[in-house]
N, CA, C and O atoms as CSV, one atom per row, in Angstrom:
chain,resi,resn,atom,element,x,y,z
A,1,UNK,N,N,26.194,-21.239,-22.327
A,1,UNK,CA,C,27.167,-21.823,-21.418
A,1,UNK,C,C,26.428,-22.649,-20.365
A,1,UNK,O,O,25.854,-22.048,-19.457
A,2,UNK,N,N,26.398,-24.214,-20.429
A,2,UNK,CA,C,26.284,-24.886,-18.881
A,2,UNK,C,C,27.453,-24.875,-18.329
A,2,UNK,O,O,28.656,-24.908,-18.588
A,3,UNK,N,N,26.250,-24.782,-16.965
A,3,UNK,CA,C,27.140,-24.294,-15.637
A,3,UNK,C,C,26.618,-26.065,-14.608
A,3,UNK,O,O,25.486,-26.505,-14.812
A,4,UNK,N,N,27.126,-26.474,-14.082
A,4,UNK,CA,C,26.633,-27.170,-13.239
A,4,UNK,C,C,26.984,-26.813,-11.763
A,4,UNK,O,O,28.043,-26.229,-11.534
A,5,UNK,N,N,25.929,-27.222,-10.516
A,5,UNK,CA,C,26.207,-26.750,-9.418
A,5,UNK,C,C,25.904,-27.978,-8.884
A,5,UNK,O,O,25.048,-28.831,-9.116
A,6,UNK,N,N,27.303,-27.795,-7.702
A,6,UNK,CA,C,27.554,-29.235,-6.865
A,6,UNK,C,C,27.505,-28.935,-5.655
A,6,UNK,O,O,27.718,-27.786,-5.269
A,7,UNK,N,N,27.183,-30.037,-4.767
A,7,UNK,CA,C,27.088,-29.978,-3.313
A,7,UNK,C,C,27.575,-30.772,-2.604
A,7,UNK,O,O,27.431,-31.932,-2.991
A,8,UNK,N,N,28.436,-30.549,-1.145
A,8,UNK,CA,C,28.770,-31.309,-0.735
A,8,UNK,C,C,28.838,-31.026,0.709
A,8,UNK,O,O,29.491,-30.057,1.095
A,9,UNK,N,N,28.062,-31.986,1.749
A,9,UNK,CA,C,27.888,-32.012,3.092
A,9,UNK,C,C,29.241,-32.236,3.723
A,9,UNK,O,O,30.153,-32.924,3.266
A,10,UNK,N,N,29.222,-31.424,5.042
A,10,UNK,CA,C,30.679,-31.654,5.401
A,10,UNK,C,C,30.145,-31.492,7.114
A,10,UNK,O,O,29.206,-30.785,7.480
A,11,UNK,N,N,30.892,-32.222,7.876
A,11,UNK,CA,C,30.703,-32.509,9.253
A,11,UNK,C,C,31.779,-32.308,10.050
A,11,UNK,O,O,32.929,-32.433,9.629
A,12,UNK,N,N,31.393,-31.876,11.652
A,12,UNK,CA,C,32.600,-31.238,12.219
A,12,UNK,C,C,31.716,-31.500,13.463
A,12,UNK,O,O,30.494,-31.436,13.598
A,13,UNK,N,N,33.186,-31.967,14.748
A,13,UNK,CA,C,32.120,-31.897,16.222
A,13,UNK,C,C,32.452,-30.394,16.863
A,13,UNK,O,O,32.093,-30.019,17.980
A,14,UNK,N,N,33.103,-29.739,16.045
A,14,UNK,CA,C,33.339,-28.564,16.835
A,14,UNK,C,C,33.184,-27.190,15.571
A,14,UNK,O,O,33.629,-27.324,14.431
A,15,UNK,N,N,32.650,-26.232,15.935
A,15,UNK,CA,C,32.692,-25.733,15.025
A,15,UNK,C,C,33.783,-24.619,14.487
A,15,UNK,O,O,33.817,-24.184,13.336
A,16,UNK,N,N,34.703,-24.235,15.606
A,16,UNK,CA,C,36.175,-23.775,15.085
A,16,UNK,C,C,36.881,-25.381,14.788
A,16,UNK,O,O,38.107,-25.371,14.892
A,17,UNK,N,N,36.517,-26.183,14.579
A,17,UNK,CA,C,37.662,-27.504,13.912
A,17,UNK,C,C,37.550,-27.410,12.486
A,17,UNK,O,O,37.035,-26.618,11.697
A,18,UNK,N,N,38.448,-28.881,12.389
A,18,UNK,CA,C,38.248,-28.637,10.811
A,18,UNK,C,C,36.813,-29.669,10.327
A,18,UNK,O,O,36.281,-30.620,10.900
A,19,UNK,N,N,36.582,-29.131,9.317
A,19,UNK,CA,C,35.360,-29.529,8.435
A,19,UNK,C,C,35.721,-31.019,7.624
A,19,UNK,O,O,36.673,-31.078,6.847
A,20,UNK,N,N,34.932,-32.081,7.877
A,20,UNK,CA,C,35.034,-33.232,6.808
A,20,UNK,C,C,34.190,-33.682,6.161
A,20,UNK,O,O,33.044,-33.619,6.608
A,21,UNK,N,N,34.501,-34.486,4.488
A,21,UNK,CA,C,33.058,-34.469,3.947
A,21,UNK,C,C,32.590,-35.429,4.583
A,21,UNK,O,O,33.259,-36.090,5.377
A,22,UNK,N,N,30.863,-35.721,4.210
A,22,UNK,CA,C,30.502,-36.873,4.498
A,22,UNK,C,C,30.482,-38.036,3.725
A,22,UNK,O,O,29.917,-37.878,2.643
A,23,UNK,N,N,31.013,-39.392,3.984
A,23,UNK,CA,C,31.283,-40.383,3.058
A,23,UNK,C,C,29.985,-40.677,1.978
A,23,UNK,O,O,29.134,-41.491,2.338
A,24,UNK,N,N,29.851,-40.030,0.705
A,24,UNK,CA,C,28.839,-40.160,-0.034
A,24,UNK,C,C,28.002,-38.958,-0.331
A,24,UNK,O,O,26.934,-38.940,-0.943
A,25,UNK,N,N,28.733,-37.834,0.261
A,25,UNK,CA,C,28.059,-37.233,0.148
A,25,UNK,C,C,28.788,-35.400,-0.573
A,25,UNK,O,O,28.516,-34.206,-0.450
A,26,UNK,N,N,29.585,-36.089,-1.150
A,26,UNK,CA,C,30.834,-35.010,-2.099
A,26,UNK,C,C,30.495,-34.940,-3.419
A,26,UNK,O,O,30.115,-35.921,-4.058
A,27,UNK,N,N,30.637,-33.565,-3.979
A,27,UNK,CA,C,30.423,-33.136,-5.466
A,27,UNK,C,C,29.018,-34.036,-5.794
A,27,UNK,O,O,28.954,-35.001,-6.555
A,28,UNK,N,N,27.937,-33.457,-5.017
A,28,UNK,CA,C,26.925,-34.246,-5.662
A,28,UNK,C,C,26.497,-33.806,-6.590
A,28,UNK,O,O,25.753,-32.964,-6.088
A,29,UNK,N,N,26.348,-33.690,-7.866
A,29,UNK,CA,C,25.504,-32.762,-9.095
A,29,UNK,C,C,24.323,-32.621,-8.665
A,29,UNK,O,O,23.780,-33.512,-8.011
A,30,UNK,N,N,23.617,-31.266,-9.015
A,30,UNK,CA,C,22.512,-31.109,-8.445
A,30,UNK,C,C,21.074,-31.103,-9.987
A,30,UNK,O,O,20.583,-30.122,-10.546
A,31,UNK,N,N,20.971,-31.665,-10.078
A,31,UNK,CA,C,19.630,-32.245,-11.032
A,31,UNK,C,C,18.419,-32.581,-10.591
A,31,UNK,O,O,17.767,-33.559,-10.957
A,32,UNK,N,N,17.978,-31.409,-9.449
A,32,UNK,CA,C,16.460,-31.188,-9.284
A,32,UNK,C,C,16.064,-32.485,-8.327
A,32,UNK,O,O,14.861,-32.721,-8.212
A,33,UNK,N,N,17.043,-33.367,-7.610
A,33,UNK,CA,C,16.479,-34.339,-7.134
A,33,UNK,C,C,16.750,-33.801,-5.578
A,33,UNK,O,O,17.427,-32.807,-5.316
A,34,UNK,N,N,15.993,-34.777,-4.454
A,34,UNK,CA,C,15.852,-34.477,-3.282
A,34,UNK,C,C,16.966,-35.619,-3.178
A,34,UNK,O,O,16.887,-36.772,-3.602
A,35,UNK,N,N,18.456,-34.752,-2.229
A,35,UNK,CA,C,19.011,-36.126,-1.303
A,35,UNK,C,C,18.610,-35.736,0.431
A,35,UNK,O,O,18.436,-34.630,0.944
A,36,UNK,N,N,18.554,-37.047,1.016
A,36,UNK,CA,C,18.538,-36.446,2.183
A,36,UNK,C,C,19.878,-37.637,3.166
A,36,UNK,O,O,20.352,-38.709,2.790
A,37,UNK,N,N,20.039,-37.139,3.994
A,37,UNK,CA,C,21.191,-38.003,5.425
A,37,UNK,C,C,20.451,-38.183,6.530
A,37,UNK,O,O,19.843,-37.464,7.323
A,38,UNK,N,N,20.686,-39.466,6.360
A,38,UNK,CA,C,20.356,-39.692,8.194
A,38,UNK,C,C,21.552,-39.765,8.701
A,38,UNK,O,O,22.465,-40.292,8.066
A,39,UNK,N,N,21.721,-39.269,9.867
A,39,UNK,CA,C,23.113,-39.702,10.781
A,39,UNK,C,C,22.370,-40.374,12.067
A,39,UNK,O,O,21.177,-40.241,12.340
A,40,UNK,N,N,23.651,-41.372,13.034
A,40,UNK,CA,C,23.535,-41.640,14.064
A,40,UNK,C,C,23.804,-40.611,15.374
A,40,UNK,O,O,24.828,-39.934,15.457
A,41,UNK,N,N,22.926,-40.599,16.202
A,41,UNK,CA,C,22.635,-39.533,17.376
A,41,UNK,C,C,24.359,-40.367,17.749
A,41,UNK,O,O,24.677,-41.542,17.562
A,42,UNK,N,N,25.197,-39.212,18.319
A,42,UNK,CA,C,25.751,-39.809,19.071
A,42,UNK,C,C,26.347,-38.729,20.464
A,42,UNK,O,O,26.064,-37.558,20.210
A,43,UNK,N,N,27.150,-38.901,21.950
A,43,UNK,CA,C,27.099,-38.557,22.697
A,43,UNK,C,C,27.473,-36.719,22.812
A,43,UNK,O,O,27.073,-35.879,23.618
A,44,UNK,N,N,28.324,-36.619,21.721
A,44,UNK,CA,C,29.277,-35.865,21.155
A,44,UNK,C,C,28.603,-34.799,20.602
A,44,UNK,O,O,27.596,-35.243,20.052
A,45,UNK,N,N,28.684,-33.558,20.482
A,45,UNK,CA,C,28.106,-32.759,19.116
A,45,UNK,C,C,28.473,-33.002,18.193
A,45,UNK,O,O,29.581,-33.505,18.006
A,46,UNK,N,N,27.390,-32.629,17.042
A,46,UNK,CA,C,27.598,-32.766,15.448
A,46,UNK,C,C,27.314,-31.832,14.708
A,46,UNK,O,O,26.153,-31.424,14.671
A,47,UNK,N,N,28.079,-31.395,14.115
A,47,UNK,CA,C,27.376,-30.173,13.049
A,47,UNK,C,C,27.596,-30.417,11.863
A,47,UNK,O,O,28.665,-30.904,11.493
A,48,UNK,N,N,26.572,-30.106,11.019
A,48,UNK,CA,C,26.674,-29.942,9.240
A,48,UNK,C,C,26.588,-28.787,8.519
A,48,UNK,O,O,25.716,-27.928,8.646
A,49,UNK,N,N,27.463,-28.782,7.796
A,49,UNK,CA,C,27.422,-27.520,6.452
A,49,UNK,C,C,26.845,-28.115,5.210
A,49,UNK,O,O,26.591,-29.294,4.963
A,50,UNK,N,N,26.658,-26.794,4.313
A,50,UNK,CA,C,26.284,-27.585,2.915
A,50,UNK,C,C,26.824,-26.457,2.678
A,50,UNK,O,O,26.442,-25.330,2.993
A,51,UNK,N,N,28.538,-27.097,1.603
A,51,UNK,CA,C,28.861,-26.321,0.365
A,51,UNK,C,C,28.215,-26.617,-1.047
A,51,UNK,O,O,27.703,-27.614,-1.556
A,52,UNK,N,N,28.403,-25.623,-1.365
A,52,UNK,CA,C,27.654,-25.035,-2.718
A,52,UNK,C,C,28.561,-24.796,-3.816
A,52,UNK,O,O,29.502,-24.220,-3.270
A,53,UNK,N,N,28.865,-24.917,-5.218
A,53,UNK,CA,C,29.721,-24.198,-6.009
A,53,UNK,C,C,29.461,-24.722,-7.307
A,53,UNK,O,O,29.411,-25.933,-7.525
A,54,UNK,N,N,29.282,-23.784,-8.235
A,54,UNK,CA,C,29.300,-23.817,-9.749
A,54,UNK,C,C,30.196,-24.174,-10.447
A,54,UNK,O,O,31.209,-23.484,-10.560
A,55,UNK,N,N,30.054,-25.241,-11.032
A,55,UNK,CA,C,31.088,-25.071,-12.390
A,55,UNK,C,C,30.973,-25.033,-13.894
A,55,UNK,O,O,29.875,-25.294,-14.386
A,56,UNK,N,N,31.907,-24.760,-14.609
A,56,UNK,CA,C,31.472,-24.426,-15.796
A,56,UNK,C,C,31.431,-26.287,-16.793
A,56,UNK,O,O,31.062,-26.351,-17.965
């Protein structure tokens, strides 16, 4: 059975708010490669998650 596992960065200025992805950066298949994000500093807080999830 392949399984594939996907990732997808998600950003929020607060961390009880809600979570959004980042443009480009949803259901990425994960095939051993390095991605990385730059973001712009901005005045505001920023926070990032990384979801994770398998599929068949």
């Amino acid at each position: 059975m392949n399984q594939t596992r996907r990732y997808t960065l998600e950003s929020s200025n607060n961390l009880d708010g809600m979570w959004t992805n980042v443009s480009g950066f949803a259901g990425i298949v994960g095939m051993g490669q390095t991605v990385s994000y730059a973001f712009t500093a901005t005045p505001e807080p920023q926070f990032f998650r990384l979801r994770v999830w398998i599929t068949p």
